[in-house]
MARVEX-38364 format. One record per atom (N, C-alpha, C): residue number from 1; residue in one letter; x, y, z; chain. Coordinates in steps of 0.1 Angstrom, whole numbers. Atoms other than C-alpha are relative to their C-alpha. Last residue first. Example, Ala and Ser with C-alpha at 12.3 -4.5 7.8 and 13.67 -1.06 7.14 Angstrom:
// residues 2
  pos  code      x      y      z  unit
    2     S     -9    -11      0     A
    2     S    137    -11     71     A
    2     S     -8     11      8     A
    1     A      9    -12      0     A
    1     A    123    -45     78     A
    1     A      9     12      0     A
This chain:
// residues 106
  pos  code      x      y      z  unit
  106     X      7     -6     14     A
  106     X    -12     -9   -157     A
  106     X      9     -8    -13     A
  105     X     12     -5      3     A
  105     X     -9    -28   -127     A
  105     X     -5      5    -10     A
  104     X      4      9      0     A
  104     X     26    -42   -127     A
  104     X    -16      2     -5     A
  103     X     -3     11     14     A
  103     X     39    -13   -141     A
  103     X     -3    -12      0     A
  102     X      4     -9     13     A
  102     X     23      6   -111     A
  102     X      4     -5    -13     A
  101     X     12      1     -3     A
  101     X     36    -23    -85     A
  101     X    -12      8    -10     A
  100     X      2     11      4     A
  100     X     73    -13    -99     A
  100     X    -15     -6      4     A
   99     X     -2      2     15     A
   99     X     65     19    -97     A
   99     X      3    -14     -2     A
   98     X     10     -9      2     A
   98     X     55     22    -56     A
   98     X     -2     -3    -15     A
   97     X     11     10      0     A
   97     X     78     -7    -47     A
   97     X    -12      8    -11     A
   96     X     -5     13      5     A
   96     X    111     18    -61     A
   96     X    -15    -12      1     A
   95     X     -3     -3     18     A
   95     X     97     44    -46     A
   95     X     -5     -8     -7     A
   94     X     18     -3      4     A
   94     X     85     25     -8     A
   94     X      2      4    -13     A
   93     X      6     11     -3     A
   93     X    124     13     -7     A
   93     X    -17      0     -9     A
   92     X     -2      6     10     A
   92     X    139     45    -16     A
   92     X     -7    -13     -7     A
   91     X      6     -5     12     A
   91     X    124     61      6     A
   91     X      1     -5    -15     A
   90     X     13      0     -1     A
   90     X    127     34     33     A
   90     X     -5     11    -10     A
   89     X      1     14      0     A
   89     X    165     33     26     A
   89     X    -15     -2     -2     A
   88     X      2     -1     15     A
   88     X    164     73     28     A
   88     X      1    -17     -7     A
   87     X     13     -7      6     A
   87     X    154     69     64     A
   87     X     -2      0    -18     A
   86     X     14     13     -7     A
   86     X    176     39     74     A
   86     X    -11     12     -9     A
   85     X     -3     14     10     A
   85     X    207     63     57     A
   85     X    -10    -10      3     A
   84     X     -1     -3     13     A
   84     X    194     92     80     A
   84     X      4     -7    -11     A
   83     X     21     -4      2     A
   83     X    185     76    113     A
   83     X      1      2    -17     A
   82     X      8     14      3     A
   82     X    221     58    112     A
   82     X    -11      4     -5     A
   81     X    -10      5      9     A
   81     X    245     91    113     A
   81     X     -6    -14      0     A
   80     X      6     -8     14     A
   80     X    213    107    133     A
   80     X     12    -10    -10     A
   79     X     -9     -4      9     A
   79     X    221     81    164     A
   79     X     -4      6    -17     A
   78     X     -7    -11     -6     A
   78     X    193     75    183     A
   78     X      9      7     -6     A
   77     X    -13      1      4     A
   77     X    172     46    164     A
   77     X      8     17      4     A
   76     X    -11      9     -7     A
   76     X    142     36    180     A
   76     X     14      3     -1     A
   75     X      2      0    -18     A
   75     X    114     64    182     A
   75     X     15     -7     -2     A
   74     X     -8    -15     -5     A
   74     X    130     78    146     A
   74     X     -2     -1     13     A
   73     X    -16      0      0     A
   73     X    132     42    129     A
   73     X      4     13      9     A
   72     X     -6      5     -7     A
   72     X     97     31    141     A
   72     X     16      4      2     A
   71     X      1     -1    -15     A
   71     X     82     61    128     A
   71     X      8    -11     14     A
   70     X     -4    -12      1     A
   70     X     94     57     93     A
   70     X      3      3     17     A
   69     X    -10      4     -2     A
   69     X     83     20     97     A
   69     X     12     14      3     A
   68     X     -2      7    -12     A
   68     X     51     30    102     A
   68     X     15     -6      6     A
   67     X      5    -11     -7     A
   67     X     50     54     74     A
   67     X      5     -5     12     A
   66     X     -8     -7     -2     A
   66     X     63     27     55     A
   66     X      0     15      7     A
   65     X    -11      9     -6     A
   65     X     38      2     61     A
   65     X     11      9      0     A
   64     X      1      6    -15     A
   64     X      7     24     61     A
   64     X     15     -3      1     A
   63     X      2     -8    -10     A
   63     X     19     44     32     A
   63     X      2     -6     12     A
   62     X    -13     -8      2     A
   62     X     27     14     10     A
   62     X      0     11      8     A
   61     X    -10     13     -3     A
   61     X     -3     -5     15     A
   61     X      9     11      3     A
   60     X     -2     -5    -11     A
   60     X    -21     34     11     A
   60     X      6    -10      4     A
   59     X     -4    -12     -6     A
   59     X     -5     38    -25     A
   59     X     -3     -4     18     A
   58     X    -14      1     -1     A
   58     X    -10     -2    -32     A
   58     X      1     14      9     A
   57     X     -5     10    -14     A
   57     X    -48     -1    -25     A
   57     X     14      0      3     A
   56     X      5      0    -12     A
   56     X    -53     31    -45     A
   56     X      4     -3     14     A
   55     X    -10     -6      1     A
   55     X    -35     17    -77     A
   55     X     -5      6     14     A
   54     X    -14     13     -5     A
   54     X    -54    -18    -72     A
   54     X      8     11      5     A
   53     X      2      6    -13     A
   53     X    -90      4    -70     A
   53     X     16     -5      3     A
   52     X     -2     -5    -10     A
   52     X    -75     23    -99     A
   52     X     -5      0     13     A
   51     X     -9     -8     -1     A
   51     X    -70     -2   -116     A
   51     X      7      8      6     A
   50     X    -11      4     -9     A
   50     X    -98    -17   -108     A
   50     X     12      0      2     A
   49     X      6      5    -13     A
   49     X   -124      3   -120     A
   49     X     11     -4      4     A
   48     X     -7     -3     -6     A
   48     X   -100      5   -155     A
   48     X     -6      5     14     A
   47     X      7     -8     -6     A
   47     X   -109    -26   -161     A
   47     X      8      9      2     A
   46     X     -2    -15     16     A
   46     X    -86    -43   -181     A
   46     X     -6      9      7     A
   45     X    -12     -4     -1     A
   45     X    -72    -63   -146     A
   45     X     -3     10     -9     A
   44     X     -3    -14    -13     A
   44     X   -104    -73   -137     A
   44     X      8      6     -3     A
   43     X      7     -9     -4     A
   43     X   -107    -91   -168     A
   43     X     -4     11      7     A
   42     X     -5    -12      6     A
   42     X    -76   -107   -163     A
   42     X    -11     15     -7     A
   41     X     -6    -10     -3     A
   41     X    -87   -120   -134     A
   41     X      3      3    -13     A
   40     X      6     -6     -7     A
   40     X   -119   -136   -149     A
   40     X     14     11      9     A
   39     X      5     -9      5     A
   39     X   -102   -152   -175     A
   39     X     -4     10      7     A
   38     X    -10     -6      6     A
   38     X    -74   -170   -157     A
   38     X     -7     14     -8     A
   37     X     -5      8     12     A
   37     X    -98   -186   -130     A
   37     X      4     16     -9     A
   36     X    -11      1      1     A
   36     X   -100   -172    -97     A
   36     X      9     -3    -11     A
   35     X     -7     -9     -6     A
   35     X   -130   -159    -92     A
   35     X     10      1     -4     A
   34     X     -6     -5     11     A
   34     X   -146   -185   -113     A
   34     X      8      8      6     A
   33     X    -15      2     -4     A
   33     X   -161   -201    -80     A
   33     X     12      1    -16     A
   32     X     -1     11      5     A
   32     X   -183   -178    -69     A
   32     X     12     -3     -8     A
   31     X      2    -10     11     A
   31     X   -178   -137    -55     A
   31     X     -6    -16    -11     A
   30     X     14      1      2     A
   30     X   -172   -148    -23     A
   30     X     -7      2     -7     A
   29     X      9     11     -7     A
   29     X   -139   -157    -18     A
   29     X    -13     -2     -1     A
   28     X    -12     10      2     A
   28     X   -116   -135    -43     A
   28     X     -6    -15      8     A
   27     X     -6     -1     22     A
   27     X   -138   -105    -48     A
   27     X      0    -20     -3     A
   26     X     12      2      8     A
   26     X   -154   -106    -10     A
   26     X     -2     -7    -18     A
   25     X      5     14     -9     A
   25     X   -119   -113      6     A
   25     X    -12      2    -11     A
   24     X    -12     10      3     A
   24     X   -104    -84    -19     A
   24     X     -9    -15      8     A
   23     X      2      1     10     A
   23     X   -133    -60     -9     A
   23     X      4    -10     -8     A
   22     X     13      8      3     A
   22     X   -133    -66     25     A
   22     X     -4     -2    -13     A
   21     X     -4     15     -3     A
   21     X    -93    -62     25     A
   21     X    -17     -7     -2     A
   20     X     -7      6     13     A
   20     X    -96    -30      1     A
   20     X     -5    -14      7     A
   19     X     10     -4     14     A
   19     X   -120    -14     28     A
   19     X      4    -14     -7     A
   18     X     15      8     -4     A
   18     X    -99    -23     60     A
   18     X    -11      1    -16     A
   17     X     -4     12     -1     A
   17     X    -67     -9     40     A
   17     X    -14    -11      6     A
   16     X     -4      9     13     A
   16     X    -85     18     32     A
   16     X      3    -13     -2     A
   15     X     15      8      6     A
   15     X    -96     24     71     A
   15     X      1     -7    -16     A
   14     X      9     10     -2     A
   14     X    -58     18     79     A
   14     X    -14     -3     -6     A
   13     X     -4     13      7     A
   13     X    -48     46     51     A
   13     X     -2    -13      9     A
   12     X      7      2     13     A
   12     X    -70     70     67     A
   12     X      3    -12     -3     A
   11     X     14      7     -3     A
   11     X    -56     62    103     A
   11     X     -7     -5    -11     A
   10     X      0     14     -3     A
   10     X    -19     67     90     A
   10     X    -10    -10      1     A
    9     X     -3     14     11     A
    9     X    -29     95     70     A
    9     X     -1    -12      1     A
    8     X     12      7      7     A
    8     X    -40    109    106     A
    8     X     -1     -6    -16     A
    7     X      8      4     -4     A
    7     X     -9    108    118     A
    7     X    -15     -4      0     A
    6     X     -6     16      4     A
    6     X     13    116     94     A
    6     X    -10    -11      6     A
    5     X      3      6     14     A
    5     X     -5    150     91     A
    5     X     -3    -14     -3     A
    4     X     13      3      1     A
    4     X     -5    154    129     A
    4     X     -8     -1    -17     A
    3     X      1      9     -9     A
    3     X     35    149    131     A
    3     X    -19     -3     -3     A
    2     X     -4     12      8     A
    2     X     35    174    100     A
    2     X     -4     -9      6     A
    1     X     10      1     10     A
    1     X     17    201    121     A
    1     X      2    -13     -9     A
């Protein structure tokens, strides 16, 4: 049951990630050409719309990639006295990005 948790999270958090990226491209390229200037992001930034669009995008970023990486470490790596210190490395890892990325954001 877990295996088919991880699994389809993984899918979710692709379509998210497809979401964010049309949204991000649209924001940042096609939106005219203030987009980028100093006012206009920090604008976005008070929002709290995009806040929790950013806090969102990060959680499933972070999912996908370390999910995936989760997965690569238990097909590839044979030895439990390795799997388990790589495993808690990637929890630590995703944490640690997860709050710092959240103090960035808010």
């Amino acid at each position: 049951m877990r295996e088919l948790v991880q699994w389809l999270l993984q899918r979710v958090t692709g379509l998210v990630l497809l979401a964010g990226l049309v949204v991000h491209f649209y924001v940042m390229h096609y939106s005219g050409g203030n987009a980028l200037d100093y006012e206009s992001v920090m604008a976005r930034l008070e929002s709290p719309y995009w806040k929790v669009f950013d806090i969102l995008f990060l959680v499933a970023i972070l999912y996908h990639g370390f999910n995936g990486l989760w997965g690569i470490a238990i097909e590839y790596i044979g030895n439990d006295r390795l799997l388990k210190p790589v495993q808690l490395l990637i929890v630590v890892l995703s944490l640690g990005l997860f709050f710092t990325g959240v103090g960035i954001i808010l």
